[in-house]
MARTORLUM-906937 format. One record per residue (C-alpha): x, y, z. Coordinates in steps of 0.1 Angstrom, whole numbers, plus 5000, padded with zeros to 4 digits. Layout:
<nodes>
XYZ/...
</nodes>
This chain:
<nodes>
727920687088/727320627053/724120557059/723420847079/724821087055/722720957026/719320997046/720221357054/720421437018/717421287011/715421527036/716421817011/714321996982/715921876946/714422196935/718122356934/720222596911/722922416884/725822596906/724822526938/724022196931/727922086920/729022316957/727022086977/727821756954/731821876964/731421957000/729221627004/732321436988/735221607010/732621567039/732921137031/737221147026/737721287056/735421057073/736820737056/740220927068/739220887102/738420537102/741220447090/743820587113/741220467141/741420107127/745020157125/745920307161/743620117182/745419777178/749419977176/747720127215/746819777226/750219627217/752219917234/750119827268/750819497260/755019547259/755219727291/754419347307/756119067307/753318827292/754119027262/758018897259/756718527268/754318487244/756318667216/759718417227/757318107229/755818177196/759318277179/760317937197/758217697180/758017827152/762217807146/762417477162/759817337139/761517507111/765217397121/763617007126/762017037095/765417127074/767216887098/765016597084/764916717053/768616707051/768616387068/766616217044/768416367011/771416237023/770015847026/770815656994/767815576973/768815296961/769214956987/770114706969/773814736974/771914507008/772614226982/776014246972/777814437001/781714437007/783514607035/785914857033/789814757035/788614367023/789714196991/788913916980/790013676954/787413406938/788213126911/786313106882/783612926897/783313146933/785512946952/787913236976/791213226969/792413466995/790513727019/792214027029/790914207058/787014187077/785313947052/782613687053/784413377042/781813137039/778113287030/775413067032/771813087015/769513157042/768312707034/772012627044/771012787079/769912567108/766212677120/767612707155/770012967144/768213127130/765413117156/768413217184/768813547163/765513647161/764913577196/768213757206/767314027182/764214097175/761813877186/759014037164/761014037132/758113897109/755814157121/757014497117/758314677087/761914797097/761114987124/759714817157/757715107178/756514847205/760214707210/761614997212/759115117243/760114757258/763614827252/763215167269/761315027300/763914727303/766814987306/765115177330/764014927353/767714787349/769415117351/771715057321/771514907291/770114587293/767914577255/768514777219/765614867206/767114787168/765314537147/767614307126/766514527097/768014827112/771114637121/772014537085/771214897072/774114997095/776414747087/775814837049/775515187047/776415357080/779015307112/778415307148/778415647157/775515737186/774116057169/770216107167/771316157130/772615817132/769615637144/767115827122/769415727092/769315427102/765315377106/764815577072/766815277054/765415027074/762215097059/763515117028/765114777029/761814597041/759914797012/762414616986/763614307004/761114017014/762513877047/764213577043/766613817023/766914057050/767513737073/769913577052/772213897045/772313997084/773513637094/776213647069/777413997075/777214027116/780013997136/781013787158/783813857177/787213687171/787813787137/784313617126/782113757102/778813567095/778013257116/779612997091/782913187103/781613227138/780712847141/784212747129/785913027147/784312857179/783212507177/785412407148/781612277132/780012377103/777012547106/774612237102/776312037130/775612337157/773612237186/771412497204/773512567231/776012637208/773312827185/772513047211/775713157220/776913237187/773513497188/774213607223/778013747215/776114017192/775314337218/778914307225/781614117205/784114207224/782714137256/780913837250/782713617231/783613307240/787213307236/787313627257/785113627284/784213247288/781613307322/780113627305/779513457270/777113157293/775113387310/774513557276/773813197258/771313097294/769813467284/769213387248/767313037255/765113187278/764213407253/763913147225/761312947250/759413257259/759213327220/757912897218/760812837195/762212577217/760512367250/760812337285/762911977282/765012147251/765312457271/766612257303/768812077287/770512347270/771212497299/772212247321/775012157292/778512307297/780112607275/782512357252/784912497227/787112417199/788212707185/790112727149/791512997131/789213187110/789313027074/789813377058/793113347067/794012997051/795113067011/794512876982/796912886951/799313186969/801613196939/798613236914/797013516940/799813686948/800413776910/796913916907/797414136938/800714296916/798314316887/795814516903/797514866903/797214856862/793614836868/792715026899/794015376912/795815316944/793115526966/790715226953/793015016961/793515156998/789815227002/789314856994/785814636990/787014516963/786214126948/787913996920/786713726900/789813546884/790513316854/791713026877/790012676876/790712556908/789912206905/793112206871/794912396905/794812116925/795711886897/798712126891/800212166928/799711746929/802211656894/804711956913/805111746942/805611436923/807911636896/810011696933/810311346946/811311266915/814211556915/816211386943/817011126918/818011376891/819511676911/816911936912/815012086936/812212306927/809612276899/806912476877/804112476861/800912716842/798412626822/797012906795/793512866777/794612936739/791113066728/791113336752/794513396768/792713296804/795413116831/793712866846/796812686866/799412896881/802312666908/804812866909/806912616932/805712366962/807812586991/805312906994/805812917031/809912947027/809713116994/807013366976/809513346947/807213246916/809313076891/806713086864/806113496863/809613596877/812313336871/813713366838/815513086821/816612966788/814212756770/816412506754/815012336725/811412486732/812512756716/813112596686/809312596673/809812976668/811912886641/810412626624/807312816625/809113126606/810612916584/807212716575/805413106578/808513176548/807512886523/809612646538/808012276533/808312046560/809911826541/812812056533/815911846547/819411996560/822511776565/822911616601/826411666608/828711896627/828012166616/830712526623/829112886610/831313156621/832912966653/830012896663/829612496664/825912366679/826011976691/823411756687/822311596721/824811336731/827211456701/825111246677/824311286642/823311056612/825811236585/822611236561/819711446547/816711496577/814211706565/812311966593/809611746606/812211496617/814711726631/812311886655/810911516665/814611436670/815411816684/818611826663/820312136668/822412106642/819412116619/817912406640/821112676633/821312566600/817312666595/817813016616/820913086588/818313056559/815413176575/817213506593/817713636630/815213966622/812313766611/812313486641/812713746664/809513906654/807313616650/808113506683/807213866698/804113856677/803413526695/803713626730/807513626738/808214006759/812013896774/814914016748/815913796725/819013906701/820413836666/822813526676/823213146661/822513066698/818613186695/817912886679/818812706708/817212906734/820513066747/818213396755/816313356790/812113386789/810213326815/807112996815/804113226813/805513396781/806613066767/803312896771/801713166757/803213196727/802412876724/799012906729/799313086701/799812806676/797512606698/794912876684/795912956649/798113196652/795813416673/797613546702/795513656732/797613786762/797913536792/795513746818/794113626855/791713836862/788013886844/786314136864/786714336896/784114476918/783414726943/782414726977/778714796956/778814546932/779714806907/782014676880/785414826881/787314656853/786014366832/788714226810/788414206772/791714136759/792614246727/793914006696/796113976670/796813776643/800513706650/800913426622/798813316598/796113016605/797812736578/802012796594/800612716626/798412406613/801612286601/803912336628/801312146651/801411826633/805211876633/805211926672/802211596672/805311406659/807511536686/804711346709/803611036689/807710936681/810111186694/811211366728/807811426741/806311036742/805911056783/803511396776/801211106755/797211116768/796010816750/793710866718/793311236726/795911446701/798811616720/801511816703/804312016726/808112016723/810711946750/813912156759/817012146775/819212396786/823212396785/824012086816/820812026822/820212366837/816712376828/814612086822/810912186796/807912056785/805412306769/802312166750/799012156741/795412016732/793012246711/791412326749/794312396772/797712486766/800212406797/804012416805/807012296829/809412386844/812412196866/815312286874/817412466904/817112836918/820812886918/821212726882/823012426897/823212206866/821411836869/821411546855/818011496849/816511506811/813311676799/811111376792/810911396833/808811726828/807011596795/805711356821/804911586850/803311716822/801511466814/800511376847/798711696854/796811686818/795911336827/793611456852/792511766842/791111656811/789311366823/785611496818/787411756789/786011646753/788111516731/789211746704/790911716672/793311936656/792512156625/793211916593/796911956573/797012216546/798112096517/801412156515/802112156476/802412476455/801812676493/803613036492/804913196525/803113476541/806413616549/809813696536/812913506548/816013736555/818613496552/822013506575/824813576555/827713356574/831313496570/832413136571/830512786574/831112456570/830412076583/832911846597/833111486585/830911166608/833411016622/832710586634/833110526672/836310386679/836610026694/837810176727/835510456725/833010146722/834709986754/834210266775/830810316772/829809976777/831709996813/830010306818/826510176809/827009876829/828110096861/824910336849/822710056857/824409956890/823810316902/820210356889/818510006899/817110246931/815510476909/814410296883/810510396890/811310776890/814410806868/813410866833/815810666806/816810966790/819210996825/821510746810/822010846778/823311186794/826011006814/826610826779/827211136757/829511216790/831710976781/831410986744/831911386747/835411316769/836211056744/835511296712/837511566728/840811306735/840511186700/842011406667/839811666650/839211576612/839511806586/836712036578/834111976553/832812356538/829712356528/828012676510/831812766509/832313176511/835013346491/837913456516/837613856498/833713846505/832814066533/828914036547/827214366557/827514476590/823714426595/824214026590/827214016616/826513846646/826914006676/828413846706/826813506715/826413396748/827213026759/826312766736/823312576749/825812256745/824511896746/821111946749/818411866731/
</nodes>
């Protein structure tokens, strides 16, 4: 129209007047906006006129709700994947290290399980250690075209689909093996659409980041297998009692045919439903050429034999040792993580030492019926680290769970008695300093040497604690002071209360044999205490590291004391008390202790690897009348074999000992009244006595001569000498240090009550 309007200008004269030229240039321009006017609404209308015909038919309400339709349902599937697919981890390769929920386990140092708690794999197996017919009885069973696809099998699936129908039930899943172990890892059994696209997304992932002997490997040691077994190394000693490698492929393939339905199909359930699944699975496995016709036949033709066994994650290993690392989990781990569970923990124990352990406690028993006790201890610390690598805590688990090395508490005799010596030495004391061997009387309080003996002269430290002469030990706490040997031996790893009395130097005040061998591990290492721990990491269900242990140390006593109160306690071994805890050329320094009748019978000691103690004794503190070289050789016995392929290690050299200054301060006891009594000589009938005892001694003992150490006679001796001392006439005192009768001590240096005297021990 444009157009138009131009050419009908053009037919006019230009020859016009200036005015009536600019009326006809404005009525030609309101001429062309009312036309484009027009067009407009008519491009507008026309299509608004069509659509209202449209609406007054149906075809119009169709079309719109199909369109709407598809256009939402693409939009909702769209979001739905999307939300699907931000929800899948990223990450797979939890694949490789994956724990159920509500399982702990509990490994020795070097991986071997301790204890399983819940449904755990026991016993995982490289995918080598697998039999080639198990694993070809899986694949067949499973997914016979595992090696082709990548996590998601398109073609099985159809089969699977055309199998059920033609069945009219479930006869085939149309999961690969991949898809299986993504479920087991990171989903449950739920049948959602969700579910199953989850599981395919992962599936893919797993194959994009695993090769597939992996993938093989980790489903085979994860599936289960009905009856409590998880993984066929459980499954095939849940079953056949067999491990894996002895499987034949009857028994192969009905391990793989018990997966569709554990319940139904194992074995031990359902014995005629498990065959026709196994008859099932070879067919397969032939069809697939992964076994031949005469293998095939005669698989089949062989009868469903069992010989079932309870599944290994229930037996224990070292239950005293595991049961005190389940009660130190909760200082580690909240108790939802706890609950929530996949957790491993990797512990501190050597459990080949374990062994070693648990066989000197059972001897250490036999040999109690001849010396009247009945239950028996031992731990083993390593001093450069504070890591427990032994832990019996008695031989009766089954009747009792009561761990006499973390929760009996004793008294520890003359063990104790290194605490002081090493003060004193820690003060400036020289080994050589000598105190008088006689009966000795410090406010009441009157220690006896064991079997009441005593030399009347000088005997200097390092002889005394060879000898373990109480008298010599009291007389060193008076000069050293109660405050000072109390700290050192909490500085060393002794927690129990100990309290200002004469009696701490014999250990009147209980401890338990954990805390004990600690603290000495703490000379063992030169005066560097590291706490006794059992645990060095835990782990997740993910692999992810909970808790990995660094213990903190401390330098409880500096490195020169405890060099010199080891080749003081070497002497205890080489010539005195200790001699049964000897380990031929290898150095061994420990001290023994005896508690008040034989109560409590100790050895603690040490080589520069391993520090270890014992324990013997009765639950009900029954006294015996056993002595404590019988624990320096149970002792023994154990260190025997655990060091057998252990270096041999030599002891930090002797300070010198001249000129040396103490790197602490004594706080001497200041005694209200003290004083020795004279030696007296054995009377002849005294003398009489104990020969007819001795000779009765021997009469009684000729039974037990290979289990009785000698030590059990001289306790009936210093019987007899004790009754005999007690009939005969006290003689007068002899003071020594004598204290004015006006002098009053400060209240501070009063002892407080004592308990009994540890009396006739060592």
């Amino acid at each position: 129209m444009a157009d138009k309007l131009d050419s009908d200008h053009s037919t006019r004269s230009p020859v016009i007047s200036e005015k009536p030229r600019r009326s006809r240039k404005r009525r030609r321009r309101r001429r062309n906006k009312e036309h484009n006017n027009n067009n407009l609404t008519q491009t507008l209308v026309t299509p608004l006129r069509k659509i209202a015909a449209i609406r007054k038919g149906r075809q119009f309400w169709l079309l719109l709700g199909m369109g709407v339709g598809v256009s939402s349902g693409a939009i909702a599937l769209g979001y739905g994947v999307y939300q699907i697919e931000s929800s899948i981890t990223e990450s797979v390769e939890d694949v490789l290290v994956y724990a159920r929920p509500e399982t702990l386990t509990i490994e020795a140092a070097d991986g071997e399980i301790l204890q399983q708690i819940g449904p755990v794999s026991h016993e995982t197996l490289k995918i080598w250690q697998i039999p080639a017919t198990v694993q070809y009885a899986f694949i067949a069973s499973e997914d016979s075209r595992f090696k082709n696809h990548r996590g998601v099998d398109i073609q099985g699936i159809i089969r699977a689909a055309f199998s059920n129908f033609q069945a009219g039930e479930v006869v085939e899943g149309g999961s690969t093996i991949t898809q299986q172990l993504a479920r087991i890892v990171f989903l449950n059994q739920e049948r959602s659409f969700t579910r199953k696209f989850k599981e395919m997304r992962l599936a893919q992932k797993i194959e994009n980041n695993f090769s597939k002997q992996q993938i093989l490997e980790r489903y085979l040691n994860l599936v289960y297998l009905g009856s409590g077994a998880y993984g066929v190394a459980d499954a095939a000693w849940v079953y056949f009692s067999k491990p894996i490698e002895e499987l034949t492929i009857s028994e192969a393939a009905t391990l793989a045919g018990i997966v569709p339905a554990p319940s139904v199909y194992s074995p031990l359930e359902n014995k005629d439903a498990a065959k026709k699944q196994r008859d099932l699975v070879l067919e397969r496995m032939a069809k697939e050429e992964l076994i031949n016709e005469s293998q095939l036949n005669n698989a089949l033709a062989s009868d469903l034999t069992l010989n079932p066994s309870q599944p290994k994650r229930f037996a224990r290993k070292a239950p005293y040792f595991t049961d005190y690392i389940q009660q130190q989990l909760p200082q580690y781990l909240s108790e939802d993580m706890i609950k929530a569970g996949g957790i491993t923990v990797e512990t501190t124990l050597n459990s080949q030492w374990q062994q070693a352990a648990e066989n000197a406690i059972d001897n250490a028993i036999s040999y109690g019926r001849w010396q009247g006790y009945k239950q028996a201890s031992l731990t083993a610390v390593d001093p450069r680290n504070g890591q427990i690598k032994v832990m019996v805590g008695g031989n009766d688990y089954e009747n009792h769970q009561y761990n006499r090395v973390t929760q009996a508490k004793r008294q520890p005799g003359s063990t104790f008695k290194a605490f002081v010596y090493t003060t004193a030495i820690a003060a400036g004391f020289s080994p050589y300093r000598t105190f008088t061997d006689a009966p000795y009387i410090v406010d009441g309080y009157r220690p006896e040497n064991y079997g009441d003996k005593y030399s009347g002269g000088q005997v200097s430290m390092r002889q005394a604690i060879a000898s373990s002469l109480n008298v010599v030990a009291v007389q060193t706490l008076v000069k050293v002071g109660w405050k000072p040997i109390i700290n050192i031996a909490e500085r060393m790893g002794i927690k129990s209360e100990l309290k200002p009395t004469y009696s701490l130097a014999l250990g009147a005040w209980e401890v338990n044999l954990l805390e004990l061998t600690n603290a000495y591990a703490t000379i063992a290492n030169e005066g560097v205490y590291q706490e006794a721990h059992g645990i060095s990491r835990i782990l997740d269900r993910h692999g992810k590291v909970l808790y990995q242990a660094e213990p903190d140390t401390l330098q409880a006593i500096d490195a020169n004391t405890t060099n010199i109160m080891t080749w003081m306690l070497r002497g205890v071994v080489t010539s005195g008390t200790g001699t049964p805890a000897r380990l031929g050329r290898r150095p061994v320094a420990g001290k023994t202790g005896t508690s008040d009748k034989a109560r409590d019978l100790w050895f603690v000691g040490y080589i520069p690897q391993l520090t270890a103690g014992v324990w013997l004794g009765n639950d009900n503190n029954k006294p015996t009348w056993g002595a404590s070289t019988t624990a320096a050789k149970v002792w023994g016995e154990f260190m025997e074999e655990a060091t057998e392929n252990m270096e041999i290690e030599s002891f930090p050299e002797l300070p010198r000992l001249d000129g040396r200054k103490g790197s602490i301060k004594a706080e001497p006891v200041k005694p209200k009244k003290a004083y020795y009594q004279r030696v007296q000589p054995p009377q002849p009938e005294t003398q009489a006595r104990q020969r007819t005892r001795r000779r009765s001694t021997r009469r009684r003992s000729t039974t037990a001569q290979t289990s009785t150490p000698s030590r059990q006679r001289t306790v009936n001796r210093s019987v007899s000498r004790s009754r005999t001392t007690a009939a005969a006439p006290k003689p007068a005192p002899q003071p020594v240090e004598p204290v004015a009768a006006s002098s009053t001590p400060e209240v501070t240096n009063v002892a407080p009550p004592a308990p009994p005297a540890a009396r006739k021990t060592e």
